[in-house]
Backbone as JSON, one array per atom type, in Angstrom:
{
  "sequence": "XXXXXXXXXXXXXXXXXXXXXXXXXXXXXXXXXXXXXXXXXXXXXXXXXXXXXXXXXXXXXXXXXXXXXXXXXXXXXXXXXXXXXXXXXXXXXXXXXXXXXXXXXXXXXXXXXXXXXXXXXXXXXXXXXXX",
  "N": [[92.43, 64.24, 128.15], [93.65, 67.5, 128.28], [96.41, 69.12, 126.19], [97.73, 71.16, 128.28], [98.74, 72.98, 130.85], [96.27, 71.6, 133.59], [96.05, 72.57, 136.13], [95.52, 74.8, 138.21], [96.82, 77.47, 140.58], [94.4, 79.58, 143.48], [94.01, 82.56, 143.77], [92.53, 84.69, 146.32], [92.62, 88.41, 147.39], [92.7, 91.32, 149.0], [92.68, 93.65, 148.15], [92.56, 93.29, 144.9], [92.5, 94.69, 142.32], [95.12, 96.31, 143.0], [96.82, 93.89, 143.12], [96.73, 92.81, 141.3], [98.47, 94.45, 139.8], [100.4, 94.61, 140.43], [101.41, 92.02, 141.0], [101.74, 91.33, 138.0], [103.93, 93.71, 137.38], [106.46, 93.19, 139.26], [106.48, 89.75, 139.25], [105.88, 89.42, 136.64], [103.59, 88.49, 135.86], [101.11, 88.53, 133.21], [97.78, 89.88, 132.57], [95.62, 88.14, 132.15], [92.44, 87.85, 131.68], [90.2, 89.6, 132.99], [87.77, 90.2, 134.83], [85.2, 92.44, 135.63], [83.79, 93.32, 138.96], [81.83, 94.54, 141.34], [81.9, 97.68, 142.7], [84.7, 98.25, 142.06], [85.77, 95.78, 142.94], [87.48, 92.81, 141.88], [85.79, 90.07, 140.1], [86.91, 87.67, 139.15], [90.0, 86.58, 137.4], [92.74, 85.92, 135.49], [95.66, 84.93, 135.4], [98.92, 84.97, 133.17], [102.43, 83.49, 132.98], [104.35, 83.02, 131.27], [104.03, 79.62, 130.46], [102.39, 79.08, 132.36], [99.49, 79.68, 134.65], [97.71, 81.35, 136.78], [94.64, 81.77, 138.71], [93.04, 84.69, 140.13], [91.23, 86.83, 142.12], [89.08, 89.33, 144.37], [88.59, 89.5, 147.76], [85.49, 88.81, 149.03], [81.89, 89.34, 150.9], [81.19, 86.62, 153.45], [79.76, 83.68, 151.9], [77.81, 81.33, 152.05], [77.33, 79.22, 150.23], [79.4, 79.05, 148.7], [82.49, 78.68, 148.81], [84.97, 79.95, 147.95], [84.25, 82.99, 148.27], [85.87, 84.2, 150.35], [88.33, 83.02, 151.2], [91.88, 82.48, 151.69], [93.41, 81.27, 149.76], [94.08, 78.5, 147.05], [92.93, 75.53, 145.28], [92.37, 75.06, 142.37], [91.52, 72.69, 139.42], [90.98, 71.38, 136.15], [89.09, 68.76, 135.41], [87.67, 66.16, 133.49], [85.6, 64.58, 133.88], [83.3, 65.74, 136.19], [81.12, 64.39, 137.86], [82.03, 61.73, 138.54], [84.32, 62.06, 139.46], [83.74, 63.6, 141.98], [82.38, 62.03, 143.33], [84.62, 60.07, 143.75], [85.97, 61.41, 145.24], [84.35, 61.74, 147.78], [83.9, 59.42, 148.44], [86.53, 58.98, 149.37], [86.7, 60.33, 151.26], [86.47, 63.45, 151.55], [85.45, 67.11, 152.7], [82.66, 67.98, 151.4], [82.37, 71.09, 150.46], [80.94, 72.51, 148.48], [78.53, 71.41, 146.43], [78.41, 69.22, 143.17], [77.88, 71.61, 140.64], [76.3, 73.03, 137.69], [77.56, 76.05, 136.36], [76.9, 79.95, 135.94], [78.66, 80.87, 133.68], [78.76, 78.57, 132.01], [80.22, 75.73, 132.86], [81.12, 73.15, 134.44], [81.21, 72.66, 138.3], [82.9, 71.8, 141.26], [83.61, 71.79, 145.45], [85.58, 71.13, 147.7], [87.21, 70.37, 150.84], [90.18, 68.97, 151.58], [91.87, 66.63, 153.55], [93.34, 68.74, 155.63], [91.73, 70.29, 155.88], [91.72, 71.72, 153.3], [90.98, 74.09, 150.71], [89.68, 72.92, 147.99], [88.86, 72.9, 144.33], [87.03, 71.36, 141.87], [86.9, 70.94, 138.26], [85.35, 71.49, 134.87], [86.04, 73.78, 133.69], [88.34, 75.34, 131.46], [90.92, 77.55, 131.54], [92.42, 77.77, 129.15], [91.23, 77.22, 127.18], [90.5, 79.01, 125.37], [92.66, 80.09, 124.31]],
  "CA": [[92.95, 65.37, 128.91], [94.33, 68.6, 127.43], [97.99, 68.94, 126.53], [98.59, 71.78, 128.5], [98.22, 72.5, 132.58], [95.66, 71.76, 134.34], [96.08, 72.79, 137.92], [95.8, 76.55, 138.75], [96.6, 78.41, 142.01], [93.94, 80.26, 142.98], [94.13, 83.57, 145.1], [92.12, 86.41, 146.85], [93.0, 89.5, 147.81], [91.66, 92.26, 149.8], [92.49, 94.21, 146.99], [92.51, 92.63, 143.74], [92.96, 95.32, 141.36], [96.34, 96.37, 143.08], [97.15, 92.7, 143.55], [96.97, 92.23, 139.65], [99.23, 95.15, 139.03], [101.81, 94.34, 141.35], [102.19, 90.69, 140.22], [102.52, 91.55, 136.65], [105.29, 94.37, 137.89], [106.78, 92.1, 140.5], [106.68, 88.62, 138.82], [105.53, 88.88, 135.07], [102.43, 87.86, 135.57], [100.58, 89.22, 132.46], [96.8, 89.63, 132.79], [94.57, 87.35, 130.21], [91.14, 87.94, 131.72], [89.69, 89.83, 134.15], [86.17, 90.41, 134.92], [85.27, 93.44, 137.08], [83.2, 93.07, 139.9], [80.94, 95.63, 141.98], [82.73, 98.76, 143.55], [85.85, 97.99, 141.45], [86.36, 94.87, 143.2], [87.84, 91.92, 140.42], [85.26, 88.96, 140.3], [87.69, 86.56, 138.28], [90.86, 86.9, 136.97], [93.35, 84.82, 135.15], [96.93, 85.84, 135.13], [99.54, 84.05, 132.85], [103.38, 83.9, 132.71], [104.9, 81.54, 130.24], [103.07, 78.25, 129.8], [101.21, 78.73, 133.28], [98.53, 80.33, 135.16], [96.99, 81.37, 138.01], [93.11, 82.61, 139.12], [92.61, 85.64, 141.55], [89.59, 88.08, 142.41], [88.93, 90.04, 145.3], [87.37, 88.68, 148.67], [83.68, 89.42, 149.83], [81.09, 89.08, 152.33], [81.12, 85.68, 153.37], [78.82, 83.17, 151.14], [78.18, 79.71, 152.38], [77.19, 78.74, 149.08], [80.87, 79.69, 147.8], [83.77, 79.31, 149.79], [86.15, 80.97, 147.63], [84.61, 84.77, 148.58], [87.11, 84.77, 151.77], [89.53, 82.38, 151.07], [92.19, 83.51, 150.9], [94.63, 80.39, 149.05], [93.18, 77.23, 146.81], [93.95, 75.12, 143.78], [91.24, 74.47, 140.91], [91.73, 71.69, 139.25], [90.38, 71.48, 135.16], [89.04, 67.56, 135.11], [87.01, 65.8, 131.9], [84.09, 64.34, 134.63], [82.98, 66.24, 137.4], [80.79, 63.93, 139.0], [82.97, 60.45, 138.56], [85.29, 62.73, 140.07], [83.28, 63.77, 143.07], [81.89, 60.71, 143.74], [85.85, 59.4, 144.33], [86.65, 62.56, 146.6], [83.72, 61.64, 148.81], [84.45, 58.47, 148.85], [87.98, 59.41, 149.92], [86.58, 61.06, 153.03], [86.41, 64.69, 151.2], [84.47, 66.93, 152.99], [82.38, 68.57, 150.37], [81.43, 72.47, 150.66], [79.63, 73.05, 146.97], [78.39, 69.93, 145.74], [78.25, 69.58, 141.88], [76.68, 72.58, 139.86], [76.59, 73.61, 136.29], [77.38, 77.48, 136.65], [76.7, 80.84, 135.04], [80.34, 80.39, 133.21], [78.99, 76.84, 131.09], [81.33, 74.9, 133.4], [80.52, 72.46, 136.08], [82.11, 72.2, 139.16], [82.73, 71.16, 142.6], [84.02, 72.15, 145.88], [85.54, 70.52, 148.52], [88.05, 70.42, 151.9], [90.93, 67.77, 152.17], [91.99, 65.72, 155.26], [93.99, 69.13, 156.63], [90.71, 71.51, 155.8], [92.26, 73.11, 152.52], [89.94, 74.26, 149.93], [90.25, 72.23, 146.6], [87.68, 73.01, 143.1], [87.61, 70.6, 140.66], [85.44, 71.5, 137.07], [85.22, 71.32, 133.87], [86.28, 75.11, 133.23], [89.76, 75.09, 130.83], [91.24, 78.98, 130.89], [93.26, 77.59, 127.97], [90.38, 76.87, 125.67], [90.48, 80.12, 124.63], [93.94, 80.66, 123.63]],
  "C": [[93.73, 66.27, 127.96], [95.92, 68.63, 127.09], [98.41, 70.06, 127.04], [98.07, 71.6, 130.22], [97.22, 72.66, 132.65], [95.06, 71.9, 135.53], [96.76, 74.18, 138.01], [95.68, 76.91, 140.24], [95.82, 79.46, 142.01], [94.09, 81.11, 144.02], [93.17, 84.47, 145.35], [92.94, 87.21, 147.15], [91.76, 90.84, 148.05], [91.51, 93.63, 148.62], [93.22, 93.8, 145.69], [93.34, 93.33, 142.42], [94.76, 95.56, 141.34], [97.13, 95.67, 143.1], [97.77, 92.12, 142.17], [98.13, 93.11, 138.9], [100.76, 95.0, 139.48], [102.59, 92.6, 140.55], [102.54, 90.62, 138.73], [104.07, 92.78, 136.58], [105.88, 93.5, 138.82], [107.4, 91.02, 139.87], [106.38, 88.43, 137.1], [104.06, 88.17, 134.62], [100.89, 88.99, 134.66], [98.97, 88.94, 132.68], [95.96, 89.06, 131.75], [93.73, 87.42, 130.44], [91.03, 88.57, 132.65], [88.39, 90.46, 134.54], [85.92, 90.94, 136.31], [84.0, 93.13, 137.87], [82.71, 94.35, 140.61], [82.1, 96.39, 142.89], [83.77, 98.42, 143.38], [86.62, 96.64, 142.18], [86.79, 94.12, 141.91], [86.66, 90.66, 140.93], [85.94, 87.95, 139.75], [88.91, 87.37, 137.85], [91.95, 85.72, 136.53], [94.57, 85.53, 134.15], [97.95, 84.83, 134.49], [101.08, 84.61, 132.61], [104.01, 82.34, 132.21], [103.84, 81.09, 130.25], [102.06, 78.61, 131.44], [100.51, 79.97, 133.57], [98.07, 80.58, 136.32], [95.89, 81.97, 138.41], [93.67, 83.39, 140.21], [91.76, 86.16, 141.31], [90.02, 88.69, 143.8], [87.91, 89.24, 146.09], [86.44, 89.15, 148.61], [83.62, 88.78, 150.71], [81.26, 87.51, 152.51], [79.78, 84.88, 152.48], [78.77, 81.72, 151.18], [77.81, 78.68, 151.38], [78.92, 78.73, 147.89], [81.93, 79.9, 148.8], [84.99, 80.13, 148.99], [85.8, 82.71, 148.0], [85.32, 84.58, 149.47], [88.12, 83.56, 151.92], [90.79, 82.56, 150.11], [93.3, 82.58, 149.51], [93.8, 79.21, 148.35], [93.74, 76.84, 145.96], [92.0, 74.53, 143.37], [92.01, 73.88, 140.03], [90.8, 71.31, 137.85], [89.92, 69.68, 135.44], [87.43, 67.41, 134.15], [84.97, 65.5, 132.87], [83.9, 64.51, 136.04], [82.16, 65.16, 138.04], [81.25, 62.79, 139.23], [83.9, 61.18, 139.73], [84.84, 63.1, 141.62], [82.99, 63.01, 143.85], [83.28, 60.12, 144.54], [86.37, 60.34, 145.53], [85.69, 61.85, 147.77], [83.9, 60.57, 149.25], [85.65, 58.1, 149.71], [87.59, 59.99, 151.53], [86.42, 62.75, 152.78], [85.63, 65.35, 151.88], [84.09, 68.18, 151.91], [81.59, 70.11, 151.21], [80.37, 72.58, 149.88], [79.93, 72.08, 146.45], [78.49, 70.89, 144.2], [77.24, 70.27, 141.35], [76.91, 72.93, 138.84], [76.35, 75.44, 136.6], [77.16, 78.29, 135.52], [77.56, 80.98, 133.64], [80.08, 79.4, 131.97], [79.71, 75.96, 131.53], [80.51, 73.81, 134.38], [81.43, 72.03, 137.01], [81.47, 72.1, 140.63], [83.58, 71.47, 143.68], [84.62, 71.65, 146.88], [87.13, 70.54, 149.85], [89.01, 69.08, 152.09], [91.17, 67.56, 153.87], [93.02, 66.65, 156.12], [92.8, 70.8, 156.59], [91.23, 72.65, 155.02], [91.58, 73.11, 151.22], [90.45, 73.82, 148.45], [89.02, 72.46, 145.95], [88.09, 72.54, 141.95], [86.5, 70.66, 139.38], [85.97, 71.63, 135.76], [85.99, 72.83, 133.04], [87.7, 75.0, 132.87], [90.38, 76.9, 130.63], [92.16, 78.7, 129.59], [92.76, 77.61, 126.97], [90.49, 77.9, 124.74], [91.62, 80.53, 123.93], [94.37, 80.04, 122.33]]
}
């Protein structure tokens, strides 16, 4: 496991762009990536202040392949083996939205609902690698 965090809050917003400018005025949250999205929505984003981090984008249409377009709160979760890992959620009683997929990104991950129906993604994807 990495030595730095690996557990990001992740957020939507109805509007993204203004969402990203406010929390870096607001809270300090400086922007380290952000990847624009159709009709200036944000498709990703990854905002850091000090040692941590946090994902946002902008919602969409609904996509039952993807629960994060309209949700609006979550936590992603960097771990070494996605499907050891999945395997123990389901086991757990998890109920899984987006089974395991290797995405566009090079990452692989996984999607899934705890025991009060709150959206958890656990994957291979490190926003730290890069730094």
């Amino acid at each position: 496991m990495a030595d730095h965090p690996n557990i990001f809050p992740c957020v939507k917003y109805r509007n993204a762009p203004a969402a990203i400018e406010w929390l870096d005025r607001a809270f300090g949250f400086k922007p380290k990536m952000v990847v624009p999205g159709e009709d200036g929505a944000v498709r990703h984003a990854e905002l850091r202040n000090g040692a941590g981090m946090i994902m946002c984008g902008s919602t969409s249409a609904p996509d039952p392949a993807n629960p994060w377009t309209v949700e609006g709160f979550g936590v992603y979760v960097q771990v070494d083996d996605v499907d050891a890992h999945h395997a123990r959620a389901v086991a757990a009683g998890a109920e899984v939205v987006r089974p395991p997929a290797d995405t566009d990104y090079g990452a692989r991950d996984y999607s899934v609902r705890d025991l009060e129906g709150r959206l958890w993604s656990f994957g291979t994807y490190d926003p730290y690698a890069e730094i």
